[in-house]
N, C-alpha and C positions, 0 to 999 in steps of 0.2 A: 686758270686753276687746273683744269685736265693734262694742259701740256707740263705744266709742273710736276703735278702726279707722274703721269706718264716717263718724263725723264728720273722721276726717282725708281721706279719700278725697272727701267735699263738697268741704273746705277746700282741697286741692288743684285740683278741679273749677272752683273758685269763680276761678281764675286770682290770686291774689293773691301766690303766692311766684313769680310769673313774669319783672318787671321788672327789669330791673338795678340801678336805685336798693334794691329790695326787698331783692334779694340781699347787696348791698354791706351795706346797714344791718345785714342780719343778724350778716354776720362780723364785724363793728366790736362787736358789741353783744357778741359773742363775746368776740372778743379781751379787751374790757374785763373783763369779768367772769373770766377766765382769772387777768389782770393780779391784780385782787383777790384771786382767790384763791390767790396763787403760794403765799404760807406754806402755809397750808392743805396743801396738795400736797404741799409737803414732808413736812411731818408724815406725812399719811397714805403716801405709797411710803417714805418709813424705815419707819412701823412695817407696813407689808407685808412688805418686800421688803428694809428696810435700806437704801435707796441716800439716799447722802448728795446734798448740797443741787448740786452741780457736777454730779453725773453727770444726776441730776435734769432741768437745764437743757439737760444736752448730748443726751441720751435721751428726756426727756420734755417737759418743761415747755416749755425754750427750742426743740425742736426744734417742737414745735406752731404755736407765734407764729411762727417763720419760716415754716414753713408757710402759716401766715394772713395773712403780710407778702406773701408773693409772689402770692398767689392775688388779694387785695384789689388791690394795685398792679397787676394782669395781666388782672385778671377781664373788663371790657371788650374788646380785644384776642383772649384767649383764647376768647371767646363769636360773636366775629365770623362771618357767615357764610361761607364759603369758595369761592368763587369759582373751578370748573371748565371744561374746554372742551368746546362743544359740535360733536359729529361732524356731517359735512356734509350727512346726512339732514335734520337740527331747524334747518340755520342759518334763518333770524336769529335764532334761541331764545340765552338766554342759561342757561347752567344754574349751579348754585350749591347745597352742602350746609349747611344748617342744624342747629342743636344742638337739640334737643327733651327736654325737662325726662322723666323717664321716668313720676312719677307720685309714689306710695307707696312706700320702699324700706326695706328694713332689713338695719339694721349689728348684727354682733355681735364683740365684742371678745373676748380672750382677758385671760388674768391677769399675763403676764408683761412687759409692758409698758402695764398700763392701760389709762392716759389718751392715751399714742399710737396705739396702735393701736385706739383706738374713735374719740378726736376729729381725726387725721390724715384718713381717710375720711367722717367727718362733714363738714368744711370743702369737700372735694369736691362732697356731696351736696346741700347749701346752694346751692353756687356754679352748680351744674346747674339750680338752682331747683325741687327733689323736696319734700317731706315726709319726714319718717325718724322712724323707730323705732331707737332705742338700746337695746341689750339689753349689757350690760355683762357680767363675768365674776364671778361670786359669790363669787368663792375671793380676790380684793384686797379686802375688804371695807373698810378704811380707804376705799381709795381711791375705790370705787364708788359712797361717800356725798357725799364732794368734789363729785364728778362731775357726781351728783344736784343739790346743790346750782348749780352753775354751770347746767345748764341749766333748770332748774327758775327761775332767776334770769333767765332770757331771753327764755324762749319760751313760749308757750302752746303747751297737750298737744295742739292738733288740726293743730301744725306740727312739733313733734318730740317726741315723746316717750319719756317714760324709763323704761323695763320692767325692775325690779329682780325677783329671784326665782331659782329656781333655773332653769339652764338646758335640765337635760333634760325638766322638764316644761312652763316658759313657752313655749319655742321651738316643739315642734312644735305645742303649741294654740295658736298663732299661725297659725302655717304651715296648720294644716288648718280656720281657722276664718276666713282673708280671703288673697285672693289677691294678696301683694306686686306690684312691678313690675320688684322686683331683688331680694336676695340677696348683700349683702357680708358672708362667716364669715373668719377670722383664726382660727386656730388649728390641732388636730392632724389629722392625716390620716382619722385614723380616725373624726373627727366630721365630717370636711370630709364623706365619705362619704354618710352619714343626711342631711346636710343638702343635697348635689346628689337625693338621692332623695326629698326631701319635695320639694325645688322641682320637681323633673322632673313631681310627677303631674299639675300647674297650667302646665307648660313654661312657670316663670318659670326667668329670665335667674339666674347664677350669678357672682361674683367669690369666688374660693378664694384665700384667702393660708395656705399648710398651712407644710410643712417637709422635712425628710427629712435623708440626711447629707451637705450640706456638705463637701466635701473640699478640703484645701488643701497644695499639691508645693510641695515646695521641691527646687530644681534645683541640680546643682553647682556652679554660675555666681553662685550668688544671693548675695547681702549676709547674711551668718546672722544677724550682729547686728540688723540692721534687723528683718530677718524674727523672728525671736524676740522684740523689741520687739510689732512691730505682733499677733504672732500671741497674744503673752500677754495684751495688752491688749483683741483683741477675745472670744476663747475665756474670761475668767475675767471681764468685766464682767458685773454683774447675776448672776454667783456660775456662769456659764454659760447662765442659761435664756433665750437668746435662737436666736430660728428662723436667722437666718442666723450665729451662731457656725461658725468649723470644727469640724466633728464628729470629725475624726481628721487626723492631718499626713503623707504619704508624704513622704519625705525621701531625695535621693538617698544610697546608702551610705558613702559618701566625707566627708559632711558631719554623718553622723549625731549623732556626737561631739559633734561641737561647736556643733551647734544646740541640742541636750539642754542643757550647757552654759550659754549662754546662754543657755534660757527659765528654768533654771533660778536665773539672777542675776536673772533681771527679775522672776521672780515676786517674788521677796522682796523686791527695791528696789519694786516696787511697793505692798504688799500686806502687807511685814513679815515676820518669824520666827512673826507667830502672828495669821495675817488674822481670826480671830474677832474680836480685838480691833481692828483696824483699821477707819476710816470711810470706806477706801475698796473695801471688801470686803463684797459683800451675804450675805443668806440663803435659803434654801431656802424656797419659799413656803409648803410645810405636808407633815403627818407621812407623807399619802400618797406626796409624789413623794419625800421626804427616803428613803424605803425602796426606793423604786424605784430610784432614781440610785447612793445609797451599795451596793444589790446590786453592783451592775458592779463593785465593787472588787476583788472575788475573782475576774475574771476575766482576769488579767493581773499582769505583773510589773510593781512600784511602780516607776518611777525616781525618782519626788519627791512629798512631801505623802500622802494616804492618809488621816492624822486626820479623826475624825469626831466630832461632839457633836450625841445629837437632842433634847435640850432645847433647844437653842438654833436649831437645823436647820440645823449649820454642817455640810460638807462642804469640807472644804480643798484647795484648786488642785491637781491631782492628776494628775501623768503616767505612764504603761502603754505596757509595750513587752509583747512575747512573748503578745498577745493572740490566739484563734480566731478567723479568719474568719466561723465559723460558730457562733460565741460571741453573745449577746443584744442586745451592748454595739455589734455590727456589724451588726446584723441592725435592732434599735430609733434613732429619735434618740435619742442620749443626753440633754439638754436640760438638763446639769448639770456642773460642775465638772471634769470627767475627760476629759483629753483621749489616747487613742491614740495611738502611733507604729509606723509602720513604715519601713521602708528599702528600698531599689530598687535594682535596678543598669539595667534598662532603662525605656524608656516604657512597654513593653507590658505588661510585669510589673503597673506603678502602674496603668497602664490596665483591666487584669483585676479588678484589685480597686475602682475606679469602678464599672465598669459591671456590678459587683454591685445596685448601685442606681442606677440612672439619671433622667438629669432633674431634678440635684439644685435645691437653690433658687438656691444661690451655688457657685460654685467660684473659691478661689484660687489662682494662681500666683506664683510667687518666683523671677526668672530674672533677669539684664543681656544677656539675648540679644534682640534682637527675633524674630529667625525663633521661637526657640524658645517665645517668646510667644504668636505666630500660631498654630504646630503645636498647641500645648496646645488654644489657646481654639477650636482646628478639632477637635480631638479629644471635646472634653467639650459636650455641649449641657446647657444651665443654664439658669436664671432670668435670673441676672445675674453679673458675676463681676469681678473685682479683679484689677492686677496689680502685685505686689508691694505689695500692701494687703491689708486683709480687712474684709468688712460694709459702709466708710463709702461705696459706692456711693448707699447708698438715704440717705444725708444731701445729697444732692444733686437736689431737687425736678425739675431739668431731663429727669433719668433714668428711664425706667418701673421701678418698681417690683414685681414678680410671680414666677409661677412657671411649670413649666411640666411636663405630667404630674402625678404622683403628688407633686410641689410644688406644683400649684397651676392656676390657669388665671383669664387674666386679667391689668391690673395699674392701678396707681395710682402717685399723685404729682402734685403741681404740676396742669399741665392735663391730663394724662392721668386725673386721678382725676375734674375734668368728662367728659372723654371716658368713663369706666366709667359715669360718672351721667345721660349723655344717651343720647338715640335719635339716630344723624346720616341725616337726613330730606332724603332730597333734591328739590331743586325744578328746574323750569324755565320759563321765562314763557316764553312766544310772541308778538310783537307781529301785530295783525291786519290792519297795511297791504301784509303782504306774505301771500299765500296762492293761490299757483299751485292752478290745478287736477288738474296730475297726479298730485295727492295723491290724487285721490278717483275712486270707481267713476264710469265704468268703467273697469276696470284693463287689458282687454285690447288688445293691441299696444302695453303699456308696459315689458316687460322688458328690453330692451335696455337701456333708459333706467334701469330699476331696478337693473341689475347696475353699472351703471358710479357708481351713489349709494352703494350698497348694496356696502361689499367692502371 
């Protein structure tokens, strides 16, 4: 492993992933190979994760390629250097900040979305012109062979390479045995942790994409049909285990009724009388979390769904009212099928129970008010946040992508995910036809003249 390291830390040194021509090639060579493997992919996230070949596209696959569409089309442009103004101390100087490749970095993915959440941030990392280490999630194993494959199909191990294994022990003999130059983790809080403290002892740099609870108001105002649409479709895709899912719904008390109501028709117009069989209904990725998630059941009153099958590691769309605050299921992310409710009669009521956990990743609202819109999104500080939507924020490469606190720190996307992967390096040329002497010793009987430059 060190000598592997070692030869990519030359290879980087050697300047060769520096160029733009270099870069571009790289992600072309990508994308291709992606293209090839689209079946491939599928297979392997159905037999992970169960997701059929659309969600696939819309979640995974196809969400990658645009990625790689806009970054390739943009790449030039978004590399530019940036051109600053210079105070009247340095004039004629011209100043201007440039992008600088960081070096050696490594990406580590999570399981519940694979392939985007390891090659989303890799495309960044490319476009920055780094080297990387891909350390993928051991627990999608379908998928993390795919994976291998693709880049294995691209690149040679001294420009990216692909560290399969288990994660608690390849990562930190990584981390203590060569000193990155970054640090992108994707995953739960509790790992994000260990892993700001291995990079802390090297004060390498950090990008944390973690999680927490997500909360999402529905307002007296709101559209409940819509909002019951969009909130079933984001909470139950990928069977619940997505970081910016709603983790629980305050709902004002006047609408409670008939929001329940309606998620209640849409689960089943989505999803069926009996989503196990359904192929637009995934599974639980394995017997560990399937015991963890299906616990919370008992913590609350069913209003709909509640079946469970752990042979199959189906847990069914599942919504709970009369739940404890101080219950597991409010205290943990859930990351699973089961969604909370409660009901509000003021703000600060719904407010109190937020800022039990603060900082979430996402927060949504559901309102036709604008003031009432502003108030919320002045009330809650987030990662990122929807209104009158949920999650599809971060389909939107233009948007930063992150968290903030105990969600996360840092973000990605589009160009901001070069910006996570560069140093921005600032310059300023001086031209030499101009160079007054009051610059230079002796200084005395210049202040006058200093303070009126200088202020």
């Amino acid at each position: 492993m060190e000598q592997m390291l070692a030869s990519m830390r030359s290879y980087f040194q050697s300047g060769a992933t520096q160029s733009l021509s270099f870069r571009k090639t790289q992600l072309l060579r990508l994308r291709d190979a992606i293209i090839a493997h689209e079946e491939a992919l599928y297979i392997a996230l159905y037999q992970d994760l169960k997701k059929g070949k659309e969600e696939c596209w819309v979640t995974e696959n196809g969400f990658v390629i645009s990625e790689l569409n806009a970054t390739i089309s943009n790449l030039e442009a978004w590399l530019e250097p940036t051109p600053v103004p210079t105070n009247l101390l340095n004039l004629p100087s011209s100043s201007r900040i440039e992008k600088e490749p960081l070096g050696v970095v490594l990406i580590i993915g999570p399981w519940n979305y694979p392939f985007q959440l390891l090659f989303t941030p890799l495309i960044g990392a490319i476009a920055a012109g780094n080297c990387v280490v891909l350390k993928p999630s051991e627990f999608a194993s379908a998928t993390e062979q795919v994976m291998k494959d693709i880049i294995v199909s691209c690149f040679a191990p001294e420009y990216i390479l692909y560290m399969s294994g288990d994660g608690a022990s390849v990562i930190p003999a990584m981390m203590q045995s060569f000193v990155f130059d970054h640090v992108f983790y994707t995953g739960s809080t509790a790992v994000g942790r260990l892993i700001y403290k291995m990079a802390a002892e090297n004060l390498v740099p950090v990008t944390l994409e973690l999680g927490g609870k997500s909360p999402c108001v529905v307002e007296s105002d709101a559209n409940i049909e819509i909002a019951a649409k969009r909130i079933v479709m984001t909470k139950f895709s990928n069977a619940g285990q997505m970081c910016v899912a709603p983790d629980y719904v305050l709902v004002h008390a006047s609408k409670k009724d008939a929001l329940v109501k309606a998620m209640r028709k849409r689960i089943e117009q989505y999803f069926g009388a009996l989503p196990e069989e359904s192929e637009n209904y995934g599974k639980i990725i394995n017997e560990k979390q399937f015991d963890r998630v299906s616990a919370y059941l008992s913590q609350g009153k069913i209003l709909y769904g509640g079946r469970v099958n752990r042979n199959i590691l189906f847990i069914e769309p599942t919504l709970l009212e009369e739940v404890s605050l101080d219950a597991s299921i409010m205290r943990d992310e859930i990351f699973g099928p089961i969604l909370p409710i409660f009901s509000f009669e003021t703000k600060e009521q719904a407010l109190q129970i937020i800022q039990r956990h603060p900082n979430p990743l996402a927060f949504y609202v559901f309102t036709a008010s604008g003031s009432v819109e502003k108030g919320w999104l002045k009330a809650v500080p987030c990662g990122g946040a929807c209104v009158n939507n949920a999650s599809w924020h971060l389909t939107n490469h233009n948007l930063p992508f992150g968290g903030r606190g105990f969600s996360g720190t840092g973000a990605y996307h589009g160009k901001f995910s070069i910006e996570t992967f560069s140093h921005k390096k600032a310059v300023m040329k001086t031209p030499t036809w101009f160079d007054p002497a009051l610059k230079y010793p002796p200084l005395k009987g210049k202040l006058k003249l200093f303070k009126w430059i200088i202020r």
